[in-house]
N, C-alpha and C positions, 0 to 999 in steps of 0.2 A: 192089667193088674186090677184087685180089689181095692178099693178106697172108702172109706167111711164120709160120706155128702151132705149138706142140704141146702134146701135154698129160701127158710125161711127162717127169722129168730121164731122162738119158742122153746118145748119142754124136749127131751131125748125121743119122744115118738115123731121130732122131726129129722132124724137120722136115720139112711140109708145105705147100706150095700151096694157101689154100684160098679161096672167094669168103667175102668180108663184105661188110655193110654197110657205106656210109661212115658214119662218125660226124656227130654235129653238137654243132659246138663251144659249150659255156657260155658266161658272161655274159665271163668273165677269159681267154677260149681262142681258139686262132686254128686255124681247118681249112687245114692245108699240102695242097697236094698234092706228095706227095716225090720229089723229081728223083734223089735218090741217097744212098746210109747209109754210112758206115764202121762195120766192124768193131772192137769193144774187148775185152779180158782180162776186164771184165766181162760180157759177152755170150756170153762162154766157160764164164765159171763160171755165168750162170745156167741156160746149156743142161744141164748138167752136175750143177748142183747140189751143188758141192763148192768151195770147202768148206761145211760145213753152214749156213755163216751166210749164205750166199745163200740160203736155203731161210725167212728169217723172212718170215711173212703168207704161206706158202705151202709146209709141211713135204711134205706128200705130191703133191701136184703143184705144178706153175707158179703163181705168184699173178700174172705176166704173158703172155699164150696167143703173146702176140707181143713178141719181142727187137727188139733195135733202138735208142739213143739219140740217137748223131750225124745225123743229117740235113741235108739242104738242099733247098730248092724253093719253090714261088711259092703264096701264100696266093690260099686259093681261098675263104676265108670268116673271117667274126671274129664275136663274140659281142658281145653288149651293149655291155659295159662295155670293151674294146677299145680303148686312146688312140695307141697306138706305130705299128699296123699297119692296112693296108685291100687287098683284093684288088688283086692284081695283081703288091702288093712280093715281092721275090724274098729269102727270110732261109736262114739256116742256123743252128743250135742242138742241144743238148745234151738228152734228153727224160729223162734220169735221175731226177731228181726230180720228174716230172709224169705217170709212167704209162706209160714206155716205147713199143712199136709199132711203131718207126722202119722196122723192115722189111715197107713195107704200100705199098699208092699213097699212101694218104691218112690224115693220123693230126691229132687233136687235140692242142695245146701250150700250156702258160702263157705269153701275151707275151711274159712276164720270161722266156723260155726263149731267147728267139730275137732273135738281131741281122740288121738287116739285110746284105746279103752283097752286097759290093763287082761291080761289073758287068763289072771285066775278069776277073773269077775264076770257074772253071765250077762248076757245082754238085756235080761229082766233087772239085774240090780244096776245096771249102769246108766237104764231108761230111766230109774229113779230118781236119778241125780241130779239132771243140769240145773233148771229153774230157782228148786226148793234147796239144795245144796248150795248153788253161788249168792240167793237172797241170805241165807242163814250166815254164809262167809261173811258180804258186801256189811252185811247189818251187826257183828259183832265185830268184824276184824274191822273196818272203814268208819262205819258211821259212832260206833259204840266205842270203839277204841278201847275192846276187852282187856283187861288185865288179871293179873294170876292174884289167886285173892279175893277177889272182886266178888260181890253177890250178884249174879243174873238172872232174870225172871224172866218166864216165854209164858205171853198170855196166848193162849190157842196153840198150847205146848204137842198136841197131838196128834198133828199133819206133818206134812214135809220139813215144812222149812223147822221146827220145833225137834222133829225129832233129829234130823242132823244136826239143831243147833244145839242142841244138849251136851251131846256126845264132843263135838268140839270145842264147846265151853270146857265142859271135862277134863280134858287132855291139855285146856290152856290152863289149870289147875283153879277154876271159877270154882264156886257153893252155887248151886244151881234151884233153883223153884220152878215146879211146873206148874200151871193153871188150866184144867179143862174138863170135861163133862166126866162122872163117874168110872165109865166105865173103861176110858185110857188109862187111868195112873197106875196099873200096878206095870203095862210098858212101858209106860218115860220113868218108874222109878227102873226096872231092870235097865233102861237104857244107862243109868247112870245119876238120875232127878234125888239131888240129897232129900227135898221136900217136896211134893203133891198136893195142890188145893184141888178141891172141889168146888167149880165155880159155882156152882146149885146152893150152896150150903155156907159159902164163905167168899165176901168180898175182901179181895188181897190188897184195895184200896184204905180200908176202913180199920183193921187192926192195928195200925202205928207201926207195925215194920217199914221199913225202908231200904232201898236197892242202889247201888250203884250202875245198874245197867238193866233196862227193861224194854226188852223187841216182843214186841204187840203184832200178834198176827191176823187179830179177830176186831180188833177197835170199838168194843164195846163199853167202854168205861169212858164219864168226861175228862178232858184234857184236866181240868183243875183238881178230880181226882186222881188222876195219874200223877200229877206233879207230885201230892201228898205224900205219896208211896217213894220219892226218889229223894235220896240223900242230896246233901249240897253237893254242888258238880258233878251231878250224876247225869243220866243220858237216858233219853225215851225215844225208841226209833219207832215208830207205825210202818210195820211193811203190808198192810191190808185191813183191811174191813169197808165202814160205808162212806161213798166218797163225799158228805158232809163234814166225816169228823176226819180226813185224811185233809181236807183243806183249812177245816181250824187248825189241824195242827201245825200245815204248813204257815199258816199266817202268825198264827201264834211262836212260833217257835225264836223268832228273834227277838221277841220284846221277851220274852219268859229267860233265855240264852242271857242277855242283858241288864233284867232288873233279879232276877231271882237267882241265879248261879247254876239254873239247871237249865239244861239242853234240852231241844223239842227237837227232833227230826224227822222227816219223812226219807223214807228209802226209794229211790230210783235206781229201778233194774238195770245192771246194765252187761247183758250176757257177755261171757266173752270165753274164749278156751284156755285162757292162764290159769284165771279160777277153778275151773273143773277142771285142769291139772291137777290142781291141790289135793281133792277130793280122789282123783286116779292115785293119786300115793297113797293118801288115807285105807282106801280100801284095798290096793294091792299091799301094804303092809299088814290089814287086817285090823288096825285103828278104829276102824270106823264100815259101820253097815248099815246098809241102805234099809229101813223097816219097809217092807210091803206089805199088806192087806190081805188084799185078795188081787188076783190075776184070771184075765178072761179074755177071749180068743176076741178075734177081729169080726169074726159073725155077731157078737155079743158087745161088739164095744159100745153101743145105746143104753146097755144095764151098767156098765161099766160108767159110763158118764151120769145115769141114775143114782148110783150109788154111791155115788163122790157127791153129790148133790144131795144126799139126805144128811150125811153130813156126821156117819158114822165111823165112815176108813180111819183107822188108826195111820200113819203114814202115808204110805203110798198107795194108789191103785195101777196098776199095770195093764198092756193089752198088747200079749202077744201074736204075733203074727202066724206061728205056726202051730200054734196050741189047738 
């Protein structure tokens, strides 16, 4: 099989092309073979190897040869002990927690990694989904405790996690605000964005508006102006940015919870196939659609991981396998 490799952090000119073996999956695993990957922030940072805490179980090189987590495609084999799945079914899943790969023909997964994937959805829109789809759930439905009614704001509204969490703000009947560079808002307003900042032009901290609910995707703003921005008992989730201002918040969060009446949290991923359940109705009902970019074949996936990295994808980047 083809697999996308390397074996040293740095920039996407250290990724390669290379043959492997296909694997074969243990007694708890299912051999995919993969129709298509999305691109994450994390796939970024382990090419990268920054911040250093991507580097644990693997300081001086990769301790995965092959990126990759979101996937989707049709299971070509299962293991032993195997109850959920049997060759043929068509899944998509999240490999974060099982060994990464995703960018290969064919990669090995834990079951529990993988739901099945609805049959009007193509395996490019269903790649789009795991990571950025169940952080966008974890963070409004768990941490935020969204309500109908409620004003939400997505600061770095114009990636993954922002653009599905729009769309399902929406539908829990939120007023939603987007916040992001020029030339996304006229997408997050078609996705459903009642309002559009321009972060170039307008800090969403400093006008005296205020939010009942604000998932920060980018964590550019101080925690103390964040707070300003949130109504009394409102709620600030961080599910990304630099891990300085992800650890004031976590530190900060319970004295602020405590004296101020507003909530500080940080999001802790925690993949699983319930969640992207959710999202398999969503978009088998038609609720709800995955935004992709742009889509590039597995010879290409180097530009592909470039290009999420400059840091213009509207949503999603994709990398099919058979394109």
């Amino acid at each position: 099989m083809r697999a996308l490799v390397y074996d040293h952090y740095g920039t996407p000119d250290e990724l390669r092309i290379e043959k492997m073996p296909i694997p074969t999956p243990l007694a708890h695993q299912v051999l995919v073979a993969v129709r298509a990957a999305s691109v994450n922030s994390w796939d970024w940072d382990l090419l990268r190897g920054k911040p250093y805490i991507t580097r644990l179980g693997g300081w001086r090189s990769p301790r995965y040869r092959t990126l990759g987590a979101d996937i989707a495609g049709r299971v070509a084999a299962v293991g032993a002990a195997v109850t959920r799945f049997r060759p043929g079914d068509e899944v998509f899943g999240d490999l974060s927690g099982c060994g990464w790969g995703g960018f290969a023909e064919y990669v090995c997964a834990s079951e529990a990694a993988l739901t099945p994937k609805p049959a009007g959805i193509s395996f490019e829109q269903a790649a789009a989904v795991p990571q950025a789809g169940v952080l966008a759930l974890q963070g409004l439905r768990d941490a935020g405790r969204l309500q109908p009614g409620g004003h939400v704001l997505f600061n770095g509204a114009g990636g993954g996690v922002g653009t599905f969490g729009i769309q399902y703000a929406k539908l829990h009947g939120a007023e939603v605000t987007s916040v992001d560079k020029p030339g996304k808002l006229e997408t997050l307003r078609d996705l459903g964005a009642d309002h559009a900042v321009d972060y170039t032009q307008e800090d969403f901290t400093a006008g005296g508006r205020q939010y009942d609910l604000i998932l920060d995707v980018v964590g550019n703003r101080p925690i103390r102006a964040i707070k300003r921005a949130l109504r009394s008992g409102g709620t600030y989730v961080i599910v990304g940015g630099p891990m300085p201002r992800i650890l004031h918040a976590a530190i900060a969060g319970s004295v602020t919870s405590r004296l101020e009446n507003r909530n500080v949290k940080v999001l802790v991923h925690k993949p699983n196939h319930l969640d992207q359940s959710v999202w398999a109705s969503l978009m088998e009902d038609g609720r709800v659609t995955p935004v992709i970019d742009r889509q590039f074949a597995l010879r290409e996936a180097a530009d592909a991981l470039r290009y999420f990295g400059e840091g213009r994808a509207i949503g999603k980047v994709v990398v099919s396998m058979e394109a």
